[in-house]
C-alpha positions in Angstrom: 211.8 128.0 131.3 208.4 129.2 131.8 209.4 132.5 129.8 210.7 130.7 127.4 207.4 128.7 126.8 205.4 132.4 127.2 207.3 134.1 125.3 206.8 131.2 122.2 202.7 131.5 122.4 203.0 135.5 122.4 205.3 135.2 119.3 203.0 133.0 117.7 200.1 134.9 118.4 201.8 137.8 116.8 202.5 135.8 113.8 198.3 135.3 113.9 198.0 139.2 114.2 200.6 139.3 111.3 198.9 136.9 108.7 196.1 138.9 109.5 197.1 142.1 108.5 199.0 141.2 105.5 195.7 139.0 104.4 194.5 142.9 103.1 197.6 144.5 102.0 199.7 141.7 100.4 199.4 139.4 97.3 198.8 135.3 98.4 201.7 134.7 96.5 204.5 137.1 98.3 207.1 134.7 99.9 206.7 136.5 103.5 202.7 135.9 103.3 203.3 132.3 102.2 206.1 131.6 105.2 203.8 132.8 107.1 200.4 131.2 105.7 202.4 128.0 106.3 202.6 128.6 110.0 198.9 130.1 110.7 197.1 128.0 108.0 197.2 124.5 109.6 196.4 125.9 113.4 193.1 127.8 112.0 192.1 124.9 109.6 190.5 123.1 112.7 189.0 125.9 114.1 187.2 127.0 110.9 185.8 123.3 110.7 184.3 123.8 113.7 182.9 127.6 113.3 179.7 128.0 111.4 179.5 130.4 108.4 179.6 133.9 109.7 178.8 135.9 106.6 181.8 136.5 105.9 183.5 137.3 108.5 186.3 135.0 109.9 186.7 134.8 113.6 188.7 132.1 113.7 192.6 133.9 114.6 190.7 135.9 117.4 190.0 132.2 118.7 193.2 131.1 118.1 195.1 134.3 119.6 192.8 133.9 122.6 193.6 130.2 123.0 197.2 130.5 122.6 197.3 133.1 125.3 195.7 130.8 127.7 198.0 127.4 126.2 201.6 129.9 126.9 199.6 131.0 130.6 198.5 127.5 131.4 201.7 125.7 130.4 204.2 128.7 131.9 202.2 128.1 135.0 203.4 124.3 135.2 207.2 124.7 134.8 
């Protein structure tokens, strides 16, 4: 069970890495960018609220991949 539950947060974070990357190669309005803009979109939305303006820059996946990691970690460690 508890690589089940790691496993899920990994997979997720590599759907972060994904959205990502396809953010500078692929059109907003490809199907695979909006599945996966579905996914990502509503996990970062409260992160950017809480992140100031960064000129630019957008850090908040790297939050998000680094908090998943340690949600999959914390709740693996439990089961």
């Amino acid at each position: 069970m508890a690589v089940l539950i790691f496993t899920f947060f990994q997979v997720l974070s590599w759907i972060v890495i994904a959205h990502v990357i396809l953010s500078y190669f692929m059109s907003p309005y490809h199907p695979l960018r909006e599945a996966i803009d579905r996914i990502v979109n509503p996990l970062l939305a409260p992160i950017r609220q809480l992140l100031p303006f960064m000129g630019g820059l957008d850090f908040s996946p790297l939050i998000l991949i680094i908090l998943l990691r340690m949600l999959g970690q914390v709740l693996a460690s439990f089961v």
